[in-house]
N, C-alpha and C positions, 0 to 999 in steps of 0.2 A: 504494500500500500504506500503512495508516495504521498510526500507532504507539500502542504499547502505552504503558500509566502509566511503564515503566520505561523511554521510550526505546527500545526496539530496536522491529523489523518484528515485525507479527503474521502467525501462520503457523495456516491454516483446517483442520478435519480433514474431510475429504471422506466419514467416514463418517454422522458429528453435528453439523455446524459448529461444534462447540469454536474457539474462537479464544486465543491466545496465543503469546509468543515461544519459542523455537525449544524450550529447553531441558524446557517448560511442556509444550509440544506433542507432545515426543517422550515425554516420560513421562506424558500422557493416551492415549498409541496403543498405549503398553506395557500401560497399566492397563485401558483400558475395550475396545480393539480388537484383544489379542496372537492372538487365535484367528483372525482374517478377515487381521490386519493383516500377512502374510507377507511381501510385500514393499510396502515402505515407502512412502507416496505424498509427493511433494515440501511440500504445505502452501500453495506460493506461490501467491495468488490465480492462474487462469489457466493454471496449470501441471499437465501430467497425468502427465507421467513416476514412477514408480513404484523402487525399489531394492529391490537383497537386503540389503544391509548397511547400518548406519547412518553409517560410515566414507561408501561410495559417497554418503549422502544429505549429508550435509555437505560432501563436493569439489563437490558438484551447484550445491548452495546457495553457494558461496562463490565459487565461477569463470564460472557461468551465471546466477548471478542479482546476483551482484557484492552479498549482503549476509554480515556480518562474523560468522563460526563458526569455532571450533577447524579448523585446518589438519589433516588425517592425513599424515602421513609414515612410510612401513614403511622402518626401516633393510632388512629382509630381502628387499626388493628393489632394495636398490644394488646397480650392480654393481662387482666386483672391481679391472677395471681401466675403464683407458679406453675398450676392446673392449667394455666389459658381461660380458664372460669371468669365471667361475670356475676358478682357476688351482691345479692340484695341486702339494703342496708336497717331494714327493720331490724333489731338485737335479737328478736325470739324466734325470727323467721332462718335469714343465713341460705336461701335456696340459693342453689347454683345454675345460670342458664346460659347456653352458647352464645348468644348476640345483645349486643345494646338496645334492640327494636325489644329483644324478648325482656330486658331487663325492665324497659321502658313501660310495659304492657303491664308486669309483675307488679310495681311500684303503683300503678293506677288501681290496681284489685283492693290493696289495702288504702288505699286513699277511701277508695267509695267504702270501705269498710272501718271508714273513720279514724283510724290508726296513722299516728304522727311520725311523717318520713323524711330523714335527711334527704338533702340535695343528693344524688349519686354523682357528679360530678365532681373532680378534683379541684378540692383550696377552695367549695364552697361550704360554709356550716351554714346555711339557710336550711328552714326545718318547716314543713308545711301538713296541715291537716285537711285541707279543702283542696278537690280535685283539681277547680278550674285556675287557684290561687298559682297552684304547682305550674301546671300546665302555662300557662301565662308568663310566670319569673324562667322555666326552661325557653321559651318563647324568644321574651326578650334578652334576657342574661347570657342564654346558652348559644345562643342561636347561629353560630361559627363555629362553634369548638364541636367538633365529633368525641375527642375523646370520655368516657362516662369514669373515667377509674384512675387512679395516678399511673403513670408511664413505668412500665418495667426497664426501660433505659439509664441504665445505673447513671448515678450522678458525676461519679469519677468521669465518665463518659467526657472527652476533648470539648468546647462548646461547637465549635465547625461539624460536628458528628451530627450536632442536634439540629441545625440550620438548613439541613437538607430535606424540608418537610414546602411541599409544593403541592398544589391541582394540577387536574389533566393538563392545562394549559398552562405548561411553563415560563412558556414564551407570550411575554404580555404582546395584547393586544396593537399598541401601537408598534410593537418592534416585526410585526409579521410582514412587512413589506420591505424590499433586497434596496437597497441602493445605486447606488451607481458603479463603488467603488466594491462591492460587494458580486455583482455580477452583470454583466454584458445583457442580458436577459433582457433587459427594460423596455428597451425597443423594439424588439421582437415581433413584429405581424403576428406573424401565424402563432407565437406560443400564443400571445392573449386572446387570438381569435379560436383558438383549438378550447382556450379555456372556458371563451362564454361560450361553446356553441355544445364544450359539454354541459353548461349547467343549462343550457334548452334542452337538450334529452335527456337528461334527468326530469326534468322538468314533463316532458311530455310522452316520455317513454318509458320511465321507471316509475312516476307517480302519476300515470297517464291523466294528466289535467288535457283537457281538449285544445286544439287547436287553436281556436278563435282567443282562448281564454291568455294562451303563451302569446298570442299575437300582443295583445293587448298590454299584456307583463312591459316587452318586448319595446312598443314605443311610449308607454309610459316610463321607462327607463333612459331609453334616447330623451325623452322630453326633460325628465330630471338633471341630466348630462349635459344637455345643451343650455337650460337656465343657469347649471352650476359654472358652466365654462365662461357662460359672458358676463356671470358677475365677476368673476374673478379676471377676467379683461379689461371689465370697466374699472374693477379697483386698481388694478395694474397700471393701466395706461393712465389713469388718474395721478398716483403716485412719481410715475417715471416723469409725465409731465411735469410736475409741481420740481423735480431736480433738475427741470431746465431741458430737456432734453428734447428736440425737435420733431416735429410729427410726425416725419416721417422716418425718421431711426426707431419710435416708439411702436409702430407699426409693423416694420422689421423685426423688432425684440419680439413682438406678440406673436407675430405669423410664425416667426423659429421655434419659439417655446410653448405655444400653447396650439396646436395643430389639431387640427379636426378629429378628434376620439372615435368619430363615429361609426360602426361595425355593418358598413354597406354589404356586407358578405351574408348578412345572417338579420336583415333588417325585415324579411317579409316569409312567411312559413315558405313559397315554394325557393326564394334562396336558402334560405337555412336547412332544408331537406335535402338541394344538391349540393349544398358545403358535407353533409353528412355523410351523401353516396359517394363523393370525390376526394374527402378527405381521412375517411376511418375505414374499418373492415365488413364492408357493406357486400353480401351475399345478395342478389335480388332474385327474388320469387320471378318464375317463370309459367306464364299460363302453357294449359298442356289442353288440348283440344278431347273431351270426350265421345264416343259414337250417339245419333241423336236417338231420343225414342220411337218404339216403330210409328206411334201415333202422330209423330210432328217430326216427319221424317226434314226438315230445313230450321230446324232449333237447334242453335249453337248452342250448347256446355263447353264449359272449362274447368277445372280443377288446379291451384296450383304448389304448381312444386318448387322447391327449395333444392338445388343443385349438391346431389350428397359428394363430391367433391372435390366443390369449391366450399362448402361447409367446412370439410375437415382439413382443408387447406390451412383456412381459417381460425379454426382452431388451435394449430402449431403455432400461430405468427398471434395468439391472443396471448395479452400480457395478464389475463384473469387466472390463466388455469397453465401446468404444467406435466405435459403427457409422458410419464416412463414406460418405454417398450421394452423395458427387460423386466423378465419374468422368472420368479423362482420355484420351484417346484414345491409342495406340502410333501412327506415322505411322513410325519409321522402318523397317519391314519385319524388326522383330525380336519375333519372338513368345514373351510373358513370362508369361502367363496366361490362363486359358479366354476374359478378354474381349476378346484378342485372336486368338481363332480367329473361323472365317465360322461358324458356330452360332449366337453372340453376338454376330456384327455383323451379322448379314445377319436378326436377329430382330426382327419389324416391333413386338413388345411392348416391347421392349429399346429401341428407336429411337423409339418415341413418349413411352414414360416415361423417360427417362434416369436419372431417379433413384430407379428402384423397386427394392427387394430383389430381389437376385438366388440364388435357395433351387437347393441344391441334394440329390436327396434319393439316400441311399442303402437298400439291403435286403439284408439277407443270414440266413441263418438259421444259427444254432449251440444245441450243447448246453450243459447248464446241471449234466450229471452227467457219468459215464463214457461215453461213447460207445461202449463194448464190454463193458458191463454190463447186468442184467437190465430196465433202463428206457432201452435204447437209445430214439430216438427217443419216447419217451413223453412227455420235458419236453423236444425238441428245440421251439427258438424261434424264429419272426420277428423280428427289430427290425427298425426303419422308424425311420430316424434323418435329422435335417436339418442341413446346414452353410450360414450366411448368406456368400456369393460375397462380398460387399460389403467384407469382411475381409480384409486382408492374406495371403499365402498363409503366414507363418510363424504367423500367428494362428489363421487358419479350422484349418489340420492339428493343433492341439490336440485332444485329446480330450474336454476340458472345455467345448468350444465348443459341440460337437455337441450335439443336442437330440432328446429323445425326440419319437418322432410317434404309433408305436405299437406294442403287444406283442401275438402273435397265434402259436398253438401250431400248428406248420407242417403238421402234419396236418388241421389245424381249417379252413387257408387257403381262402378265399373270395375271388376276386379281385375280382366286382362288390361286395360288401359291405365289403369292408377297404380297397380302392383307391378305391372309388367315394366314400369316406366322405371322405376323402383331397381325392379331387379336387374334393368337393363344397364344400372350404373353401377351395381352389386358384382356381376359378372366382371367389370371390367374394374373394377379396383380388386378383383381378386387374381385378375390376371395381371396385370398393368400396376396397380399402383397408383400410388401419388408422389411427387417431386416435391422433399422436404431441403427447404435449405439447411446445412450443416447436418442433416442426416441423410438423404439419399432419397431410395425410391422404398415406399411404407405398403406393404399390399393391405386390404382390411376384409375382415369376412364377418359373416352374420352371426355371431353366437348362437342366439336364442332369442322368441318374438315373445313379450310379454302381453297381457292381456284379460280382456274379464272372458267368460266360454261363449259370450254372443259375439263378440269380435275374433276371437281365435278362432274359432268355428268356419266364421266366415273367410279369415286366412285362408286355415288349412282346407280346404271346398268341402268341410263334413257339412250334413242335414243342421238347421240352426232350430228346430222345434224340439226343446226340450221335455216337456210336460206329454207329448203324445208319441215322439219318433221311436220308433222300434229300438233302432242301434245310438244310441243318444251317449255314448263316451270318444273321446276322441286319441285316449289312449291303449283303451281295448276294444275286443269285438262283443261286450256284455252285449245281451237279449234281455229286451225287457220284461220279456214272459215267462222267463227265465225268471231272474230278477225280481221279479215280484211272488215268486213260491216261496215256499219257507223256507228252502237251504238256501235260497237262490242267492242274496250277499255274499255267502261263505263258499260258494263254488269259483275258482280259477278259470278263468277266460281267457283267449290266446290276445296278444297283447299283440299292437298294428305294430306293422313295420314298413320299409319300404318296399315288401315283395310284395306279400299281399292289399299293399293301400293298390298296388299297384293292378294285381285281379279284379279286387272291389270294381276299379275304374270300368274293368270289360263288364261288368253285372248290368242284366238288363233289370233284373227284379230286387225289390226289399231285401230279401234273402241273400241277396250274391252281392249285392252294394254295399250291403254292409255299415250302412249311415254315411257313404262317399258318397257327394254332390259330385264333384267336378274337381280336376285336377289342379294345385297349387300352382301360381307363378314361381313360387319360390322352393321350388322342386328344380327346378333349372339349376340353381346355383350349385357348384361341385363340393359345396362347405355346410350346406344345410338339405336337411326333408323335414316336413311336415312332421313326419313318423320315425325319427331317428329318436326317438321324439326332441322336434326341435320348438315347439309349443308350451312355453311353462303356463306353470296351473298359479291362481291367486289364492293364496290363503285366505282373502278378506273376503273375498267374495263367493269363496268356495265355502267355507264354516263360516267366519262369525256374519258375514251378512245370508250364508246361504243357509244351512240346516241348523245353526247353531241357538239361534234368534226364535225357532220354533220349537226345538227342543228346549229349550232352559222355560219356555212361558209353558210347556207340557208340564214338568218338573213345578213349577210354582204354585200352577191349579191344583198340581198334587196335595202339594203340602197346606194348602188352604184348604182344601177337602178335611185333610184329617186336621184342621182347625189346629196348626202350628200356627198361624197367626194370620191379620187380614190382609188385605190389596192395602187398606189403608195405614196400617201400621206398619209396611215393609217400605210404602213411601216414606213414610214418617222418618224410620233407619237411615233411608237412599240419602235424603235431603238433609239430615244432621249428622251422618257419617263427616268427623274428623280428615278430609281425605289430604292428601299430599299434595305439592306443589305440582307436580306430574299428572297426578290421577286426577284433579282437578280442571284441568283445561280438556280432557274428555270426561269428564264427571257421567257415571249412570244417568240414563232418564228413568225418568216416577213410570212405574208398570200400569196399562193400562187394561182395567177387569173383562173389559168387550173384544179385546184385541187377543190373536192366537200368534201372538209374535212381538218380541222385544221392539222396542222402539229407539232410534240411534243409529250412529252410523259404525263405521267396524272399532274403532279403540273404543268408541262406550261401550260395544256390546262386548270386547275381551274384556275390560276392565270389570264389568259388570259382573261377567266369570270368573275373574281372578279376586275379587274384594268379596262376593254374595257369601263365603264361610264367614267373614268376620265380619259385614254389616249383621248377617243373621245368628251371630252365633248365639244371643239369648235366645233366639228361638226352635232352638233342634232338640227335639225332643226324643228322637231317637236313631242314633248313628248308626242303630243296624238295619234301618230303612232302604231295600234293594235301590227305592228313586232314589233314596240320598247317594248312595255306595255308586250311582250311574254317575251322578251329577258330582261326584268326587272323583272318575274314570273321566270324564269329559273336562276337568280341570287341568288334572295331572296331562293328558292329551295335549292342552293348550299349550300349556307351562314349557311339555319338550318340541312342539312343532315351533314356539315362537324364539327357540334360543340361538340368537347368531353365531354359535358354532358348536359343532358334536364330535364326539368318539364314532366311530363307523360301530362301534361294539352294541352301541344301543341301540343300534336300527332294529334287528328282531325284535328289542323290547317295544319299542314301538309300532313296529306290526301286531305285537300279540294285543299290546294295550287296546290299539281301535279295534280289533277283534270284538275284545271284551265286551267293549262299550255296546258296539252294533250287537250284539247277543242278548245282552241287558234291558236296551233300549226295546229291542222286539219284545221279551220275555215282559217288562213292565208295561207298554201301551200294545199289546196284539193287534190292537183295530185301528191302529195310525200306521199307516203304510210308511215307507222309510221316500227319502224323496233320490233323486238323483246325483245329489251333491253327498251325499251320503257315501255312493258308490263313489263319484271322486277321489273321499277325504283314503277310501281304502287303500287306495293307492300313493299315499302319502310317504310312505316307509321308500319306495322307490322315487319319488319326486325327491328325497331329501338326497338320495345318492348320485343320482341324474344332475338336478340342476343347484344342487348345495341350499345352503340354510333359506327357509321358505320365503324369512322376512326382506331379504337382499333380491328376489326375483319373482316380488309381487306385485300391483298394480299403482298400488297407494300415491305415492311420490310422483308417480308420473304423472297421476290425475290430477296432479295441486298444479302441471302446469296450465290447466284447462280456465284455471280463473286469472290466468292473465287475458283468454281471451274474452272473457266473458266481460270484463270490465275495461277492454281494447273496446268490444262493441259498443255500450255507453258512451265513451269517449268519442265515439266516430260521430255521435247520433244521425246516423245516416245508416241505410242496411242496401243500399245499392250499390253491388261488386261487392259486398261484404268480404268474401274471400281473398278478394285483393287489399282491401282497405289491411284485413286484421293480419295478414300475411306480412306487408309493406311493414307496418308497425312490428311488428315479430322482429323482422331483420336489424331496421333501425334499433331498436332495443339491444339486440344482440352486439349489434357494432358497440354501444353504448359501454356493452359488458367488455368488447374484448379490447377497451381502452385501459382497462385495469379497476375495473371500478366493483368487480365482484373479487378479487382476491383475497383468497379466505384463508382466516390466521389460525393456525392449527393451534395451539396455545396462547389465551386469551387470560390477560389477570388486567388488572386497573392500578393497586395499592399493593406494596410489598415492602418489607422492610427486613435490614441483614438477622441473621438468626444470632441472637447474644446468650450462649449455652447457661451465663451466668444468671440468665433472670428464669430459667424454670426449675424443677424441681429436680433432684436428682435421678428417680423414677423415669424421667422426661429425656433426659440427657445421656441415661444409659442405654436408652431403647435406640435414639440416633445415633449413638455409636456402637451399638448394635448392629445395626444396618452397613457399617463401613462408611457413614458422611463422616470423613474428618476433616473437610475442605469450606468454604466459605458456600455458606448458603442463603436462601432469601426467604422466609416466611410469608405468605397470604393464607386470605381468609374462605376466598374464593378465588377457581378456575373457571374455566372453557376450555376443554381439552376434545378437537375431533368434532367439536357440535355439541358435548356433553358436560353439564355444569356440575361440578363438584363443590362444599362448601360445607362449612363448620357445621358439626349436626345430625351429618346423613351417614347412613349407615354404610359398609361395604363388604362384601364377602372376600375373607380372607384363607381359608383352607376347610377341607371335610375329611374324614376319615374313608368314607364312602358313598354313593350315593341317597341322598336324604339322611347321612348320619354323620354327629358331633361337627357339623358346619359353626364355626368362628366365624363370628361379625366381629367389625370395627366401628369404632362412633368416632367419626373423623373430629379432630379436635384444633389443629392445623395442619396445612398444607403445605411440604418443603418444595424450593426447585436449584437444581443443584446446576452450577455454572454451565453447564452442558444443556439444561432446562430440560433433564426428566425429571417426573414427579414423584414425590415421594409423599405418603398420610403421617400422620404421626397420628395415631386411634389409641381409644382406650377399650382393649379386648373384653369380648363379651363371649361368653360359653351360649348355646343355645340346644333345645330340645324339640324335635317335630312332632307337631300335632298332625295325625295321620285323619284326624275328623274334620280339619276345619284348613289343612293343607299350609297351614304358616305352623314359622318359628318361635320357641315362645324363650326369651332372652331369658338365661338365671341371673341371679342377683348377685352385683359384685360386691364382697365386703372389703376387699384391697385392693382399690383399682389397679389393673393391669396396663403398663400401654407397650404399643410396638413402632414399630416403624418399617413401611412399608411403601414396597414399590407396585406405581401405576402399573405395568408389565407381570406381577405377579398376581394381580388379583383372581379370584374364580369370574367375577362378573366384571363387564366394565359402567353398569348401569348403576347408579348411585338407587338406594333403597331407602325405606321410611319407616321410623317407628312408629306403631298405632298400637295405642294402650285400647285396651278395651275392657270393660271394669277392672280393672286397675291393673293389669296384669299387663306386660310390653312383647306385641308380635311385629316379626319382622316378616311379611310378605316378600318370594320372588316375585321381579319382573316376566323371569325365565328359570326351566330346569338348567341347573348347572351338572351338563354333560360332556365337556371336553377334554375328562380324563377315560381313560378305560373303562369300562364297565365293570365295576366291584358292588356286587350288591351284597347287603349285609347278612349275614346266614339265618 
C-alpha cells in the first residue's frame, strides 16, 4: 500500500478509483457515492468487505488491516458488572436483565407499584416514586447519555483511551465535502452527474415514487439552485463592486467562478432514462413476437424477454455482487447445498465444466391488480426469473440477486415460443459461453427449475388438473385409483425418468401417457430433463400451505370434540402467546371455527406447528392421545425437512417418520381421504438427496420478487404495454443495483469496544482463554452475521450427546470479534432436558453459572433461539432438527 503526500495509507474507492487517506476517502463516498454507497466498502487495496456503519468501517480498518484510525468505543455497551448484567436498583429486588430497554421497563413495574427508585444512571442520586416524575427527569436529564450503569473502563485507563467515544457519523457534517487541495474530483462532469442521476433511481427505481412525481422533485431542485446561484451573484458582484472593481472584470470573476450548475443531462424523465441506458449496466428487455390465436388469426402478442447473456455478462462487471467459480467438493456425507445433492453431482455438464455457472431458473405467475376485481386475470403475469447457484446460499436468496429473464401475460402463455426462446440461449451458453474479462470464456447450464406444481407442471408438459387427473405426480407414475385404496400410499410406484417420460410421449390413451401432456423445451438442453428429475418440489406449498393447513384444523376439531379446550380460548393462547422477535413478524392467525383449514401464509402456518405444544400446553390433557402422538409425528417431520443441512444417515429416519405419520393420519380420520400433496410430501426423503436441504430450493424468496412488480405497476399508473413498462423499470433498477448500491456486508455491528479482561469476572476470563483468544479483541452487543442477527439474550445451540439428547444451550451474554472478525459468544451454559410431549427443551436451573466461549463455526445451529417461560418453567424451542452429525440415536 503506498503512501499519500501526508504520510498515512491511501485508501481506493471501488466505485471511481478516487485514491486518498482514510478521512479524504470517506468524505468523497459521502459526496460523490451517498446514493449507491449504503454500505461502506473497506478502500484497502485487495479488500472487499463492505459495512453498514462507518464506526464498523474503522474497527475493520484498524484491527484487520492493523493501519492507525480513531478507535470506537460505545460506553452503552459496557457492561454493569462483571457478569455483563444490568442490575436493578431497588435494594430488595437486585434482578439481573440483559439490556438497558429491559432495565428501563423493570424500573417502570415498581414505579407503578409505588416503590421508590434511584436514578439507574451513573453520578445520579435522584430518587423518584411517580412514574411520569421518573420518566420526565430521564427525559430531560438523560437524554444523551446511553450509558444506564458506571463504565467498566478502569480509571487507570490513559485519558486519550476514553476520548475515542463517537456516533455513526464521525465525520461532522460540515467537513463531508473534499476541497480542492484534497482532491481533483471537484470539477468533475460526469462524477457529479453519475451522482444525481443515481439519487433519481433511487428515487424512482428503488423507492418506485412515479415518474411525474421525480419530475417535479427534479425542477423544483433546479429552481432552488438557480435562486440560490443568483443571490449569491448579486451578493458577489455587489461586494467586488463596492472594492472598486470594474464591470466588466466583475463579470468575468462571476462567469469563471460561478458557472451554470445546471444538470441538462438529467433535466426531463426521457433525458434522465437515456443518461441511464448510456451510462450504467442497462440490459434492455426485448419484445419476442408470440403465434396469434386461432380466433384472431392478425393479433399481434408479444412477451418480453431479458437477454440471459447479456444479463450475466452483466452480472460479472456489477460492482453489487461477486461471482466464485470454484467449487469444492462436500466429502463428509453432510449435505449443505443443491451441489451437494446427486442432481448436481451425478450431472455429466457439471463434471466436465467444473466451473460453469450454475443458473437456476424459477416461474411462477401473479397479479399485478386485485385479484377479485373486474381485471381478474387480465394483467395476471409470468415472470421467468434466474438465480446464479455459484452464490453463497445467504447471497443467491436475496431478492436483489435474482434476475429478470422474462414477462409474459399468462393467458398469452406459449410454451414452445417463450420456453423455446429461453432454451435457445440455454443451448448456447452451454456450448459457447460467455466472454468474461480477466476470466475467459464461462459456459452456464441449468441446474434445476424451481417452482409451485401449477407452474412446474406446466414446465415439465405433465397434465396440470390436480384434484381429478389420473396420473397427477410429476415424479412418479402413482394411479390415482390406486392411491386412493387402503395400501395405496404405502405401495412403490416406478418413478419417471427420461426413458419412459419419453414412451408416455408415444401414448395415445390415459393409461400409456401416463399424466405427459406434451414434451419439455427444456428436454433439449444436454444439462437438464424434466425427469432426471430436474423439477424441485416447494416445501411451502407442498405441506405447510398444501396438506398441512388441513390437517392440523382436522387435529384441532379433534381436540375441541373431546373438550381440551374452545376455538375461543386457543385464540385467546394464539394472541397473548409471549412470542419472539422472529416468530412474531409471522405471528399464528386466530383459528377460524367455520373454516377446514389454517388460515396464513407458509411461516404462520410452520410456526403455528412449531409453537401449538407450548401455546397449548395447559391444555393437553392426554399425551397418549393417537391425534396428539400424529400431531407430535407431523412436528418432529417439520423440524427435520426444515433444517439447512443433514447427515445422509437420517434420510431412512425420515422416510420411516412420514410413513408413520401417513398410517396414523388414515388410522385416526378413515373418512378424510388423504389429498395429493400428501403423496408428494412421500417422496421427501428422496427430494432431500436429489436437490439438498428443502429450505435452499423452494419457492418462497423468489416470490418476494413479485412485489416489486406489483408496486412497478402502481407506479406506472398506466396498464398499457404493461409488460414493457414493468420490464423497462426491472432493468433500470437493476442497472441501479449493479452501481454498487446493493452490496451486502456479510458482518454487520454499529458499536464495539476493545475487550478489557480486567473489568469481568474471573469465570469470564477463563472461558476466553479457554477458547485460545489471547490476542486483542472487540466486544459488541449485537451482530448481522450472513443476514442473521445475533444479540445479548438469545439462546444458541452448542453440543448434544445425541440426537434429541443432553443438547447444551448458551444465553449469549457478549459477542467477541477477533482481529480477523470471526465471531466468537461468550454464553452462560445451560444443561437442558426434552420434552418428548410438547417437542421443546426444558433449561435446568443453574446454581453456579457456567460460561464458555464459543465459536460462530462451531455451533449445532446457526439460527439464534428464544427463551419462553411458560408457567414459570424456561423452554427452548428449535427452529430446526439438528441433524448434521451422524445418526446416533439414543438406545
Amino acid at each position: 500500500m503506498s503512501d499519500m503526500a501526508d504520510g498515512g495509507p491511501k485508501f481506493n474507492c471501488q466505485f471511481c478509483g478516487f485514491e486518498g487517506p482514510f478521512n479524504t476517502f470517506y468524505k468523497h463516498l459521502v459526496q460523490f457515492h451517498r446514493h449507491v454507497a449504503v454500505n461502506l466498502p473497506c478502500g484497502v487495496p485487495g479488500c472487499d468487505r463492505v459495512f453498514s456503519s462507518e464506526s464498523a468501517l474503522r474497527t475493520h480498518i484498524r484491527c484487520f488491516h492493523a493501519i492507525s484510525v480513531a478507535k470506537p468505543l460505545d460506553d452503552s455497551s459496557v457492561p454493569p458488572n462483571a457478569d455483563g448484567k444490568f442490575i436493578c436498583t431497588v435494594p430488595h429486588c437486585q434482578k439481573q436483565v440483559d439490556s438497558t430497554a429491559e432495565l428501563m421497563s423493570h424500573i417502570k413495574l415498581h414505579l407503578s407499584a409505588g416503590f421508590k427508585v434511584k436514578c439507574p444512571f451513573p453520578k445520579c442520586t435522584k430518587k423518584y416514586s411517580v412514574l411520569s416524575s421518573f420518566t420526565g427527569h430521564v427525559t430531560r436529564t438523560h437524554k444523551n447519555q446511553k450509558t444506564l450503569v458506571p463504565s467498566c473502563v478502569p480509571s487507570s485507563l490513559p485519558q486519550e483511551e476514553n476520548d475515542f467515544l463517537y456516533e455513526d457519523s464521525h465525520v461532522d457534517n460540515e467537513d463531508l465535502y473534499l476541497t480542492t487541495h484534497e482532491a481533483n474530483f471537484k470539477n468533475d462532469k460526469q462524477l457529479w452527474l453519475d451522482s444525481f442521476a443515481q439519487f433519481y433511481m433511487r428515487l424512482e427505481y428503488e423507492h418506485l415514487i412515479p415518474q411525474e412525481t421525480v419530475q417535479n422533485i427534479c425542477e423544483e431542485m433546479k429552481m432552488v439552485h438557480d435562486v440560490n446561484l443568483d443571490f449569491i451573484s448579486m451578493r458577489l458582484k455587489s461586494r467586488l463592486s463596492s472594492e472598486g472593481l470594474a464591470a466588466e472584470k466583475v463579470d468575468e470573476i462571476l462567469k469563471d467562478c460561478l458557472p451554470s450548475q445546471s444538470s441538462k443531462p438529467l433535466s426531463t424523465s426521457y433525458l434522465r432514462r437515456q443518461y441511464y441506458i448510456n451510462n450504467f449496466l442497462y440490459v434492455a428487455p426485448v419484445p419476442v413476437k408470440l403465434p396469434p390465436p386461432k380466433k384472431y388469426p392478425h393479433l399481434k402478442r408479444y412477451f418480453y424477454y431479458v437477454p440471459l447473456k447479456e444479463t450475466l455478462q452483466a452480472c460479472f462487471k456489477s460492482k453489487s455482487m461477486k461471482i466464485n467459480l470454484e467449487h469444492e467438493p462436500s466429502y463428509d456425507d453432510v449435505i449443505r447445498d443443491f451441489t451437494d445433492g446427486t442432481l448436481f453431482k451425478e450431472n455429466e455438464f457439471f463434471k466436465d465444466n467444473p466451473k460453469a455457472l450454475r443458473l437456476i431458473l424459477f416461474q411462477d405467475a401473479f397479479e399485478v391488480v386485485c385479484a377479485i376485481g373486474y381485471a381478474k386475470k387480465k394483467y395476471k403475469i409470468l415472470g421467468i426469473y434466474v438465480a446464479i447457484g455459484n452464490l453463497p446460499d445467504y447471497l443467491r436468496s436475496r431478492v436483489k440477486s435474482f434476475q429478470l429473464v422474462a414477462l409474459c401475460k399468462d393467458r398469452e402463455l406459449d410454451h414452445t415460443a417463450v420456453f423455446g426462446k429461453i432454451v435457445k440461449d440455454l443451448k448456447d451458453l452451454e456450448t459457447n459461453g460467455i466472454n468474461v474479462p480477466g476470466v475467459g470464456i464461462v459456459k452456464a447450464g441449468l441446474a434445476f427449475i424451481a417452482g409451485d406444481n401449477l407452474g412446474s407442471h406446466a414446465v415439465g408438459g405433465f397434465y396440470q388438473n390436480f384434484s381429478k387427473s389420473r396420473f397427477f405426480c410429476r415424479f412418479c407414475q402413482v394411479d390415482r385409483n390406486i392411491f386412493t385404496t387402503h395400501n395405496g400410499p404405502f405401495r412403490t410406484y416406478e418413478l419417471r425418468t427420461p426413458a419412459n417420460y419419453a414412451e408416455c410421449l408415444k401414448g395415445k390413451k390415459i393409461t400409456t401417457k401416463k399424466g405427459v401432456k406434451f414434451n419439455s423445451e427444456f428436454n433439449k438442453l444436454s444439462s437438464f430433463h424434466v425427469c432426471k428429475p430436474g423439477l424441485a418440489p416447494c416445501l411451502a406449498h407442498d405441506a405447510f400451505e398444501g396438506f398441512i393447513k388441513y390437517d392440523a384444523m382436522l387435529f384441532i376439531k379433534h381436540f375441541v370434540a373431546r373438550g381440551w379446550f374452545t376455538i375461543e380460548e386457543l385464540n385467546a393462547k394464539i394472541d397473548s402467546f409471549p412470542y419472539s422477535e422472529i416468530h412474531r413478524r409471522d405471528k399464528p392467525q386466530p383459528i377460524q371455527e367455520d373454516s377446514d383449514k389454517l388460515k396464513g401464509k407458509a411461516w404462520c402456518i410452520c410456526n403455528f406447528i412449531l409453537l401449538f405444544p407450548l401455546i397449548a400446553e395447559e391444555f393437553i390433557k392426554d399425551v397418549d392421545d393417537p391425534v396428539w402422538k400424529c400431531f407430535l409425528i407431523l412436528i418432529e417431520t417439520v423440524e427435520l425437512l426444515c433444517s439447512p443441512e443433514f447427515h445422509i444417515s437420517f434420510v431412512p429416519y425420515i422416510r420411516d417418520l412420514f410413513y408413520e405419520y401417513i398410517a396414523l393420519r388414515m388410522q385416526c380420520f378413515p373418512h378424510v381421504p388423504l389429498r395429493p400433496k400428501h403423496h408428494y410430501s412421500l417422496h421427501n426423503y428422496l427430494y432431500l438427496l436429489i436437490f439438498g436441504p428443502m429450505l435452499k430450493s423452494w419457492t418462497l424468496r423468489f416470490e418476494s420478487k413479485h412485489s416489486f412488480f406489483c408496486r412497478a405497476a402502481k407506479a406506472c399508473k398506466q396498464f398499457k404495454n404493461i409488460l414493457f413498462s414493468l420490464a423497462v423499470r426491472h432493468e433500470l433498477h437493476q442497472a441501479y443495483v449493479r452501481t454498487g448500491s446493493a452490496k451486502f456486508a456479510v458482518l454487520q455491528f454499529k458499536k464495539t469496544r476493545e475487550y478489557l479482561c480486567e473489568s469481568y469476572s474471573t469465570e469470564i476470563q477463563n472461558a476466553i482463554r479457554a477458547a485460545g483468544l489471547d490476542f486483542a479483541l472487540n466486544v459488541c452487543m449485537k451482530v448481522i452475521f450472513k443476514g442473521t442477527k445475533f444479540c445479548k439474550g438469545q439462546m444458541i445451540a452448542l453440543e448434544q450427546s445425541c440426537y434429541q439428547v443432553d443438547l447444551v444451550f448458551g444465553r449469549i451474554n457478549f459477542i467477541l470479534l477477533t482481529p480477523d472478525e470471526k465471531l466468537f459468544f461468550l454464553v452462560e451454559v445451560y444443561k437442558s432436558q426434552f420434552k418428548p410431549h410438547i417437542r421443546a427443551y426444558s433449561l435446568l436451573f443453574n446454581t453456579d453459572p457456567q460460561y464458555k466461549c464459543v465459536s460462530y463455526d462451531s455451533l449445532l445451529s446457526y439460527y439464534p433461539l428464544h427463551n419462553y417461560v411458560v408457567h414459570g418453567q424456561s423452554y427452548v424451542k428449535l427452529k430446526h432438527a439438528l441433524v448434521s452429525k451422524s445418526n446416533n440415536f439414543a438406545s
